[in-house]
C-alpha positions as CSV (number, residue, x, y, z in Angstrom):
1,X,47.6,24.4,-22.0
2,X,51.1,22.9,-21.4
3,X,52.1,26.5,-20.2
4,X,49.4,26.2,-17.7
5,X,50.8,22.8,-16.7
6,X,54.1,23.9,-15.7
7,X,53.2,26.8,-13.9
8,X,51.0,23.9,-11.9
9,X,54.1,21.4,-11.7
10,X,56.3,24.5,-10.4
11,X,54.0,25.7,-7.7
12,X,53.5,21.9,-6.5
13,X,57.2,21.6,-6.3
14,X,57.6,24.9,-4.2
15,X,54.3,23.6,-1.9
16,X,56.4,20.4,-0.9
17,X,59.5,21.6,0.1
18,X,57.6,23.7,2.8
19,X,57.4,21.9,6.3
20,X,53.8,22.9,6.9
21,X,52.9,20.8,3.9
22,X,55.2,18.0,5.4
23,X,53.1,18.0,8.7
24,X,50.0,18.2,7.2
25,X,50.4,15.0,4.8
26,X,52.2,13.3,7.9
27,X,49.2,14.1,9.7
28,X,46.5,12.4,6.8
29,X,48.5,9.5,6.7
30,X,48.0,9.0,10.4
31,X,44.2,9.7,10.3
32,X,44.4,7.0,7.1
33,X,46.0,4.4,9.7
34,X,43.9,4.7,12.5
35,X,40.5,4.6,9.8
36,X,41.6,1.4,9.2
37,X,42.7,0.4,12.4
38,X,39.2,1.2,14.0
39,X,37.1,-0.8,11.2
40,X,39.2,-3.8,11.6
41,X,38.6,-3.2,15.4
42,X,34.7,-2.3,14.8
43,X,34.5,-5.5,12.1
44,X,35.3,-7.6,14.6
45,X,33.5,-6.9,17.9
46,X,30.3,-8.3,18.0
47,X,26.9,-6.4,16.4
48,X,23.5,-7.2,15.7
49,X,21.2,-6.5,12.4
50,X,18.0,-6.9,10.8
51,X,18.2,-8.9,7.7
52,X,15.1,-9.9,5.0
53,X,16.0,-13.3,4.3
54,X,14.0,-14.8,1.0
55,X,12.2,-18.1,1.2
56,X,11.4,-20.6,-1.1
57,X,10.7,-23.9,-2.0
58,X,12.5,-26.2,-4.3
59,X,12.4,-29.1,-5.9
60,X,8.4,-29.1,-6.1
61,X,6.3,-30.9,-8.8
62,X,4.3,-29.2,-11.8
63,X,1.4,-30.5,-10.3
64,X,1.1,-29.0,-6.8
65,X,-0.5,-25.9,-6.3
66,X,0.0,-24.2,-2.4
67,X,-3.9,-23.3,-0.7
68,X,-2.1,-21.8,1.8
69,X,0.4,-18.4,1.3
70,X,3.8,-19.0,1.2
71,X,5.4,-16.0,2.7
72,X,8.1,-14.4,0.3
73,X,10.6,-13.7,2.8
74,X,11.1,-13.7,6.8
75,X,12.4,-11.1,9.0
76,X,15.3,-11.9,11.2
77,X,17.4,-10.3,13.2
78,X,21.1,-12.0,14.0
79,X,24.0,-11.3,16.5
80,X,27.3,-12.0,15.7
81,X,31.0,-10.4,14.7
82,X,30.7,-7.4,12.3
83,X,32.7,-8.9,9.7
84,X,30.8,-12.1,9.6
85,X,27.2,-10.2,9.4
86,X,29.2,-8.1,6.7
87,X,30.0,-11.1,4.9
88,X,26.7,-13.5,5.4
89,X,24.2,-10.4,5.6
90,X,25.3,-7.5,3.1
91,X,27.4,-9.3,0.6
92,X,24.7,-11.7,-0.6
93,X,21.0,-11.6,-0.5
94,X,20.3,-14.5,2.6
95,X,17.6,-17.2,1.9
96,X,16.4,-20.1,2.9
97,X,15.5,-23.2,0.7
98,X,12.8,-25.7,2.0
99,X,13.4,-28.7,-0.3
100,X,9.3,-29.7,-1.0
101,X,10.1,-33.7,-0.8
102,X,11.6,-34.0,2.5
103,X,9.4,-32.1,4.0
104,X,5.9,-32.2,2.5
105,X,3.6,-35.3,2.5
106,X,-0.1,-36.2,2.9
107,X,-1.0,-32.3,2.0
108,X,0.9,-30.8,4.4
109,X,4.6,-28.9,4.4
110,X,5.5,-29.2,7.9
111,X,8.9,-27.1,8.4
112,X,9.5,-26.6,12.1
113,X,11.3,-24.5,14.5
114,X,14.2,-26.4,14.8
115,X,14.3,-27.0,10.9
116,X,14.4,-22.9,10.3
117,X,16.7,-22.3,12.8
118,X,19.8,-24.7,11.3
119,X,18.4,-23.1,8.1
120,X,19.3,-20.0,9.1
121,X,22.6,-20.9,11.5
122,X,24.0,-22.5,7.5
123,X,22.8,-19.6,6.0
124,X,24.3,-16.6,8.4
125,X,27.4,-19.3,9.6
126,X,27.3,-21.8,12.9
127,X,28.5,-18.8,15.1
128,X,25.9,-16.2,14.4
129,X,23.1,-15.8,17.7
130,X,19.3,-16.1,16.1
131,X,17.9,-13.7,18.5
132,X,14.5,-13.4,16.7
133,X,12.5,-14.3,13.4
134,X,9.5,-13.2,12.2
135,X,8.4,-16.7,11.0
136,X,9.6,-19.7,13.0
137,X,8.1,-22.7,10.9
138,X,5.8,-23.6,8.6
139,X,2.6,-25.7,7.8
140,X,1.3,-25.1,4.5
141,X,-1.6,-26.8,3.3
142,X,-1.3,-27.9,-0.7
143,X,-3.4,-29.9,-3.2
144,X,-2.5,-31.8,-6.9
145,X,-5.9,-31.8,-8.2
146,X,-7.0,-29.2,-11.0
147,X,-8.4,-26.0,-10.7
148,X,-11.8,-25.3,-11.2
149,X,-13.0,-22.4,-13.7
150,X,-15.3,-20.6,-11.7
151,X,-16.4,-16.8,-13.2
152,X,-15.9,-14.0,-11.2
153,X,-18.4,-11.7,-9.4
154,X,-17.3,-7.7,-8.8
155,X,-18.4,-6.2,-5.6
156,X,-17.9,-3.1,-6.7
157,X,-19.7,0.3,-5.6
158,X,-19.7,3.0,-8.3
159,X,-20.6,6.7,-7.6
160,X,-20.3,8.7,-10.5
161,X,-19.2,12.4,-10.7
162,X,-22.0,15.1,-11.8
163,X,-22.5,15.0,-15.4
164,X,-21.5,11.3,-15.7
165,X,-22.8,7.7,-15.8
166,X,-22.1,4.6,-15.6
167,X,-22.6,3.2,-19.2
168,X,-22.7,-0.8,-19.4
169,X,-21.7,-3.4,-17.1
170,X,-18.6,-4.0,-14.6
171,X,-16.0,-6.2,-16.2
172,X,-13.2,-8.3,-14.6
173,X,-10.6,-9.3,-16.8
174,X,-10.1,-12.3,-16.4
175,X,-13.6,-13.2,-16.3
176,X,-12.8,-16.6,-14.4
177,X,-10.3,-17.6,-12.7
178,X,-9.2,-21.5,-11.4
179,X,-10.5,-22.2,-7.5
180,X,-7.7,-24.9,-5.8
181,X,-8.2,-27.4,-2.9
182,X,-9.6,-30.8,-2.4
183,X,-11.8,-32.1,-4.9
184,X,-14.8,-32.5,-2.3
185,X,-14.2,-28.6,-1.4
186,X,-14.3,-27.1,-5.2
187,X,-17.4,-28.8,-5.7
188,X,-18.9,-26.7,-3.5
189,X,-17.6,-23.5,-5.0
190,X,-19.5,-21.8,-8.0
191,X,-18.3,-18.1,-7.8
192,X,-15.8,-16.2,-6.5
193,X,-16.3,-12.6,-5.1
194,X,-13.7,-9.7,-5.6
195,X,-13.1,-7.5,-2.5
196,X,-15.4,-5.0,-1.9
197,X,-14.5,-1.9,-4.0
198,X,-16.1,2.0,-3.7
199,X,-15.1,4.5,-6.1
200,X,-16.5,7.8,-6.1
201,X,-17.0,10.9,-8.3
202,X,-15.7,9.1,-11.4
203,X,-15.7,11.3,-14.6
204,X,-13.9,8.5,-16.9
205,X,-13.8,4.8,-17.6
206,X,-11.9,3.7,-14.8
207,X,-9.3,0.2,-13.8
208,X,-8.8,-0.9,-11.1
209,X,-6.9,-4.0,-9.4
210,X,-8.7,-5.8,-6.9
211,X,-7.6,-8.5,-5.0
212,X,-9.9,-12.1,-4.7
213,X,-12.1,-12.4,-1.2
214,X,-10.1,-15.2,0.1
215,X,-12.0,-18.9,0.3
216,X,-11.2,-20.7,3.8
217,X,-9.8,-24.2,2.6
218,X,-9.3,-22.9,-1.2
219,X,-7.4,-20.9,-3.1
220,X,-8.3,-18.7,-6.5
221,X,-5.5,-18.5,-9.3
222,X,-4.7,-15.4,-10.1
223,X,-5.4,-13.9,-6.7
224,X,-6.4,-10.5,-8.0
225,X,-8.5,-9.3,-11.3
226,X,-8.2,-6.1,-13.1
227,X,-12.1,-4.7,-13.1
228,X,-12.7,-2.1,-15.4
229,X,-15.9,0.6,-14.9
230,X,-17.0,1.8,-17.4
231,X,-17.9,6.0,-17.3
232,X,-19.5,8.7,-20.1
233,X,-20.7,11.9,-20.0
234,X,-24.4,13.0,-20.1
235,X,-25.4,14.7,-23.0
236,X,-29.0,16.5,-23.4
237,X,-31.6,15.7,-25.6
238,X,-34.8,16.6,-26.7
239,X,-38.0,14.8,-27.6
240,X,-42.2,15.5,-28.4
241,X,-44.0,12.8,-27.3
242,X,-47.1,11.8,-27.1
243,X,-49.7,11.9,-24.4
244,X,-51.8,9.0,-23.6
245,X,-55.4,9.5,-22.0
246,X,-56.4,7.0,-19.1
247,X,-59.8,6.1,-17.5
248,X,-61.7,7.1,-20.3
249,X,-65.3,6.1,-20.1
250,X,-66.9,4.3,-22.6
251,X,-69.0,6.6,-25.2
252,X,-66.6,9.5,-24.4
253,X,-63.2,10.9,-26.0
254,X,-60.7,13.1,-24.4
255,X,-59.3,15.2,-26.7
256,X,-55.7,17.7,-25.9
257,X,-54.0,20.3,-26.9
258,X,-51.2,19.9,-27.4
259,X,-51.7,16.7,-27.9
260,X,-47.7,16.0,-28.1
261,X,-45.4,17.5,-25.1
262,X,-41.6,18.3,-25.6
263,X,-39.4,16.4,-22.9
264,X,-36.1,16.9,-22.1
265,X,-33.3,14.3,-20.8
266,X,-30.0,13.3,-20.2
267,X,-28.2,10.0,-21.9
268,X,-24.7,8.6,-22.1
269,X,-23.1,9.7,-25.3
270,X,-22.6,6.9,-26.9
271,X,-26.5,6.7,-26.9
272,X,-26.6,9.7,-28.3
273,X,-28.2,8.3,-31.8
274,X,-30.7,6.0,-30.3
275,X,-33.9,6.7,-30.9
276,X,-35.7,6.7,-27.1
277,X,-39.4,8.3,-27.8
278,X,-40.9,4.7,-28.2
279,X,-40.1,4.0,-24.7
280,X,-41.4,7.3,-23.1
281,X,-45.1,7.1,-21.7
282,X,-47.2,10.2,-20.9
283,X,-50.2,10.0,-20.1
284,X,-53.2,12.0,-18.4
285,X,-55.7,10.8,-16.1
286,X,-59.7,11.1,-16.6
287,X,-60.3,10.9,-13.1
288,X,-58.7,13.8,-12.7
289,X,-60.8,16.1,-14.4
290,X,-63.0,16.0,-11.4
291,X,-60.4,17.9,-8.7
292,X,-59.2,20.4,-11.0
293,X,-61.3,23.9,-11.4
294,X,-59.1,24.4,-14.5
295,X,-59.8,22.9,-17.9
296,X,-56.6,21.5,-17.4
297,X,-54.6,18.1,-16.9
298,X,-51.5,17.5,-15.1
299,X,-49.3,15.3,-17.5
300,X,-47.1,12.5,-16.0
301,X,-44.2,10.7,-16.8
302,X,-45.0,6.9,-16.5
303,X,-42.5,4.7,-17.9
304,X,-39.2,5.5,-19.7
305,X,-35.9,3.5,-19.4
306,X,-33.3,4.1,-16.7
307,X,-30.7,5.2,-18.9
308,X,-32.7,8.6,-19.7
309,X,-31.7,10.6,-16.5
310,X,-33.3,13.4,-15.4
311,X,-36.1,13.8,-17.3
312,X,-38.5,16.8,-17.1
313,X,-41.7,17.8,-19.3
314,X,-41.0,21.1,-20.8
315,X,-44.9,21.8,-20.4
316,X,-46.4,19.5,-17.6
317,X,-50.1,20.1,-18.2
318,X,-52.2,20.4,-21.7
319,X,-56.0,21.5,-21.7
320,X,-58.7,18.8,-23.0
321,X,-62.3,18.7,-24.1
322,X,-64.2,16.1,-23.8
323,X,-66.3,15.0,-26.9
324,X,-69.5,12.3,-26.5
325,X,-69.9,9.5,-29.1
């Protein structure tokens, strides 16, 4: 290694005693000088930028709560020499403070055009050019009465992929959330609606976040809810079940064969162990036996819950004799 070294430390010495060399580093220094020369020259002619400049409010009590938005920050574009931007714009993050006791009274924070632009002339320095802002004042409405609870209904539109369902109710988390604004206004509000949401071909329990429908004259804290739908596969089952005769008349019985019918269906699996053939009607109609040639009745499915999907009669007629009292 130290071999190496020398032989490095030899060759370097040899390099700088040739006049090329002496050129070339004459040369860098020069392009070094004039670098320096043109940002100091650049720095100080005058140049425009777009800056993000945050906003907020200070010195507010516990007790007030905004109805309207307060915007986060303010675009704004500034003129003025490059080495001032450089030092206002790029070496801090700008913002403006609007200090809540001056300015707000009666409900109302009134900040006006003249009151962001000496904001933003202290913030970028007295000789920078304002040439345009993306917010030039404010008025935003605020209350300090309490929220009011209200729960939280989902507009929510659920389409559910083959071979899936949707199992159980839509749930917002939080169930409720706090309504804000003038006591006269919250009275009025009971609810609060989420924005609409459609989600399609859903094979899992799915979360989304979903923003509050906004309340003209209110405000709802938290603004958003996390609503959860809830998705299981479809597994098949299979049931007998007994068929019912209707229209009977008096002094006469209908018997069948079979009397029982297998059915087949479709249910979320968690419902897999329930036990569904109490809530499956079939029957046959009497009346009936008059427009068929056969000795044959169709069976029908009458009632069953809506959580059995796609049900179908493995034999959809039985034959019948009728017997007299």
């Amino acid at each position: 290694m130290g071999q190496k070294f020398d032989q490095v430390k030899e060759k370097w010495a040899i390099l700088k005693t040739k006049s090329g060399f002496r050129d070339f580093m004459l040369f860098l220094i020069f392009v070094a000088v004039s670098t320096v020369i043109w940002f100091i020259l650049a720095f100080n002619d005058s140049a425009q930028d777009h800056f993000n400049v945050r906003l907020q409010v200070v010195n507010m009590p516990d007790s007030v709560t905004f109805i309207s938005d307060l915007p986060e920050k303010i675009h704004v574009v500034v003129s003025d020499k490059g080495t001032s931007l450089w030092r206002n714009g790029y070496l801090k993050n700008p913002s403006v403070s609007v200090d809540f006791k001056e300015y707000a009274s009666d409900g109302v924070l009134r900040y006006s055009y003249s009151d962001m632009q000496s904001a933003l002339k202290e913030t970028f320095g007295g000789n920078a050019q304002i040439t345009s802002v993306s917010l030039d004042s404010l008025q935003l409405y605020y209350t300090t009465s309490p929220g009011k609870k209200v729960p939280v209904v989902v507009d929510c539109e659920v389409y559910p992929a083959s071979g899936s369902v949707l199992e159980g109710s839509i749930k917002s988390s939080p169930a409720s959330v706090y309504v804000y604004s003038d006591k006269h206004e919250t009275d009025t509000i009971h609810y609060v609606t989420t924005e609409k949401l459609t989600l399609r071909n859903l094979s899992e329990t799915t979360t989304r976040e979903v923003k509050i429908r906004k309340i003209k004259g209110a405000r709802a804290m938290p603004s958003s809810v996390s609503v959860t739908v809830p998705i299981e596969p479809l597994v098949r089952k299979e049931a007998m079940i007994s068929v019912t005769s209707l229209n009977v008349p008096k002094g006469e019985q209908l018997l069948l064969f079979p009397s029982r019918v297998p059915v087949e269906y479709y249910v979320a699996m968690s419902r897999l162990s329930d036990d569904e053939d109490n809530n499956i009607e079939l029957v046959v109609d009497y009346n009936e036996i008059s427009d068929t040639l056969s000795r044959k009745l169709k069976v029908k499915a009458v009632n069953y819950p809506g959580r059995l999907k796609n049900l179908k009669l493995r034999s959809d007629s039985v034959e019948f004799a009728i017997v007299k009292d």
